[in-house]
Structure formats: structure tokens, C-alpha cells
N, C-alpha and C positions, 0 to 999 in steps of 0.2 A: 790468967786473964778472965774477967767479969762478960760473961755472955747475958744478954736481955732475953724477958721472955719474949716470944712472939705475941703479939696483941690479938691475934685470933685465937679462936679455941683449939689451940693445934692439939690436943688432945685426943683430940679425936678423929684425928688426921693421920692415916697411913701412907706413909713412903716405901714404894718398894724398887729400891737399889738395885741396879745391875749394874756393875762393875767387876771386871774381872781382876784387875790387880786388887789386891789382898791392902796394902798399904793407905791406896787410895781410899779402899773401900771401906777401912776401919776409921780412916779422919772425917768423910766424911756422916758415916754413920754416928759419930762420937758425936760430934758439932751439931747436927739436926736434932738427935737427941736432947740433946742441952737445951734447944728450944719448944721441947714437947712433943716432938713429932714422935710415931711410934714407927720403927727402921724394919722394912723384910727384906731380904736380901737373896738373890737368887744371880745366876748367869750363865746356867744351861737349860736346855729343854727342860731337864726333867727336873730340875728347880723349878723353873718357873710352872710346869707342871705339877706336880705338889702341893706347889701354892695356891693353884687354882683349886684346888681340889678342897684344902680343908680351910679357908676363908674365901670373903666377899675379895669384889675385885678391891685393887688401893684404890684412894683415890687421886695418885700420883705418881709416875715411875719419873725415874732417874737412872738415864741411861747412858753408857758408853757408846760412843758412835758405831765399835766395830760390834755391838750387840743390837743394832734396830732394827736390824734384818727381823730379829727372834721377837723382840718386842710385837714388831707389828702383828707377825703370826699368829699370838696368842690374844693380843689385844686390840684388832683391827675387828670396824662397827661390820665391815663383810668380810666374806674371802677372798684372802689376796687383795686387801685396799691399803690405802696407807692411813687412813684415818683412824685412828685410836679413840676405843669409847673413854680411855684413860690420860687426860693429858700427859705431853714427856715433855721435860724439859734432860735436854741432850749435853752432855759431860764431853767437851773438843780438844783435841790437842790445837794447838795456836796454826800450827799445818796446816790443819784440815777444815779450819772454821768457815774460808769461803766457798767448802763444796757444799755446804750445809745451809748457806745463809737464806737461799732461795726456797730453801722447805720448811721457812719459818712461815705459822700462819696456815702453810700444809702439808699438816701431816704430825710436824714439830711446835709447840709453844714457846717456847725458847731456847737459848744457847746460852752453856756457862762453859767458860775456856779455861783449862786447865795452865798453871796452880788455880785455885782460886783459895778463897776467906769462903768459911762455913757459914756464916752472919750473911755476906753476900748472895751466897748458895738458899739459905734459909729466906731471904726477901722475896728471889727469886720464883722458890715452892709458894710464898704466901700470895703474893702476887699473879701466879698464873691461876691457882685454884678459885681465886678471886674471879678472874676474868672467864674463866669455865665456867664457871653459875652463872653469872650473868648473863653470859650466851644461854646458857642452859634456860634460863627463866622469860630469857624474849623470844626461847624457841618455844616457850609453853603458851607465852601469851599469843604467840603467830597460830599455832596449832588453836588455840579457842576461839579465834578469830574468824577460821576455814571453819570449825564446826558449828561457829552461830550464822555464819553466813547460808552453810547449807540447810540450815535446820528451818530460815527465815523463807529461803526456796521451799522447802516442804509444804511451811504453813502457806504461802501463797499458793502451792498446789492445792494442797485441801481446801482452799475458800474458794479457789474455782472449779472447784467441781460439786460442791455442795451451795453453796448461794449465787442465788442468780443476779448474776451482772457481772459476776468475777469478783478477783481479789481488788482489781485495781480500780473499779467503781466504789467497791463499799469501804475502802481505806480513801478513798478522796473525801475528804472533809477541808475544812475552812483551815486555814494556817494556824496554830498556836499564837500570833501575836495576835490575830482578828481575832478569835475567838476569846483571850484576852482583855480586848478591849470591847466585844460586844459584852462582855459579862459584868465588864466595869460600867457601864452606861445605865445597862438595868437597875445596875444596884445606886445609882446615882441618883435613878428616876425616881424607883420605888420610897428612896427616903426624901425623895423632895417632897413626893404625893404625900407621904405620911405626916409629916413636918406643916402642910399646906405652904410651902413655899411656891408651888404651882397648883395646877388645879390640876384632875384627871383630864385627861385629851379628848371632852366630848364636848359637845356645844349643844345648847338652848335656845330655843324661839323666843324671844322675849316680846311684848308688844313695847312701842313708845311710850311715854308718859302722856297723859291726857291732861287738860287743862282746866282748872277749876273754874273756869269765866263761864257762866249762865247766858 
């Protein structure tokens, strides 16, 4: 059978498998492989210890449901949380898929219900890592958002306590559209004056005309 590659740079994308059956755990390593992904494999303590030790975290597990106890312990953002700095997508026997379904979202990114297809399994990884970043990137953009907001509180501090009237007198100016259209007027004026289209806006005494009759 003709496997596709994965359309992302799965290359550089680490899987790290916890499956303890041995059978499972070679098809599905076989099959992710096919699509680029690079497979570690662990599902004891001191597996997944080890691994922490001489690489970076994955940036994916793939887990056995009766392993996420262990998962989390090693890769939860605190102690004792269920939240994993690592997405998992969780590997179910068909039994057990509805004690799981309610920790999708938390804690869990998805569920693949065993048999499955490795092409499936593989959508699956590309798909969640997908939605990882993405959170990941509107939690960056929320984070600079908190820190321009605090930073604008700063500078409104410092204007009040160095210029007098405060910040909130000497930032009151005229709107952007007045100020706009007071700018367009001038420059309306200026070249009508130069054009002599008008005159300058000043006035003369003139006498009347006197009449030539002796």
C-alpha cells in the first residue's frame, strides 16, 4: 500500500509513543514513520525519564489510555495538573472511549479508537499540532496585549507626574477627522490666496468716486 506524505514539515516533528503492547506499538510507529514523523518511544517511568533527559520535549505524545496517569506526571505545565505543556492525542479501546470523551479539550486533544488506519492516526497528529499553535500564537498575541496595555498605564503615570495638567489634559486634542479637515481648509485657502482666486481676508477704506462736473 502507497502511503502520502504529510503536507506539513513533519520532519521535524517528533512523536513520542507510549504504548505498551509491543504489536501496536510497532504499526503504529511504522505507519507515522512513512509519513515523516520522527517515532520515540517509551511507557515506563524510567523510559520516559531518559527521554527527558537526553532530548527536547516531543512535540506530540501518543498515548495509551492506561498510560496518562504517567504521561501527565511528566508532562503536566504544573504539579499534579492535567494539563500537558505536550499535546496527547489518547490511543482507546472502543470500551473505554466514553470515560474519555469529557477530557477532550481537558487535558486531552483528541481520541483515536483502536484498530485504527495509521493515515487516520497521522491526520489526527497533523491536525492537533496544527491547533496547538494556534492557540499557542493567540496566547502570544493576548500576552502583548496585557503588556502594551500596562506599559500605556506607565506612560500615563509619568505624564502625570511630570507635566502639569496630567496626562489626560495634554493628550486631549481635537479628533483625527477635525484635525483632518482643519488641515484640508488651510491648504485649500493658502492656494486659492496664491492662485488670486480670493483675496487675503483683509479690507481697505476706499473713498467713493468723485465726479468730474465743475
Amino acid at each position: 500500500m502507497t502511503t502520502q506524505a504529510s503536507p506539513n514539515p513533519a520532519t521535524r516533528i517528533t512523536v513520542l509513543l507510549m504504548e505498551p503492547d509491543w504489536m501496536v506499538g510497532e504499526y503504529a510507529s511504522a505507519g507515522l514513520s512513512q509519513h515523516g514523523y520522527r517515532i520515540l518511544r517509551g511507557s515506563t517511568p524510567d523510559d520516559i525519564q531518559k527521554l527527558k533527559k537526553e532530548t527536547r520535549n516531543p512535540d506530540i505524545l501518543i498515548v495509551n489510555h492506561n498510560l496518562l496517569k504517567l504521561a501527565e506526571t511528566f508532562f503536566s505545565r504544573t504539579p499534579g495538573g492535567a494539563e500537558s505543556v505536550v499535546p496527547i492525542v489518547l490511543l482507546v479501546g472502543l470500551p473505554d472511549v466514553q470515560n474519555y470523551l469529557a477530557r477532550v479539550g481537558e487535558g486531552i486533544d483528541d481520541i483515536v479508537v483502536k484498530p485504527f488506519n495509521t493515515d487516520q492516526l497521522a491526520l489526527v497528529v497533523e491536525r492537533v499540532i496544527l491547533d496547538r499553535r494556534v492557540q499557542d500564537t493567540l496566547e502570544d498575541f493576548k500576552q502583548l496585549a496585557i503588556r502594551l496595555q500596562d506599559e500605556n498605564q506607565r506612560l500615563r503615570a509619568v505624564l502625570n507626574q511630570r507635566i502639569p495638567g496630567g496626562a489626560d489634559k495634554v493628550l486631549q486634542t481635537t479628533s483625527p477627522v477635525e484635525t483632518k479637515e482643519n488641515a484640508r481648509q488651510d491648504v485649500l485657502q493658502s492656494y486659492a490666496e496664491q492662485t488670486h482666486l480670493v483675496q487675503p481676508t483683509t479690507t481697505t477704506k476706499t473713498d467713493p468716486p468723485q465726479s468730474n462736473r465743475n
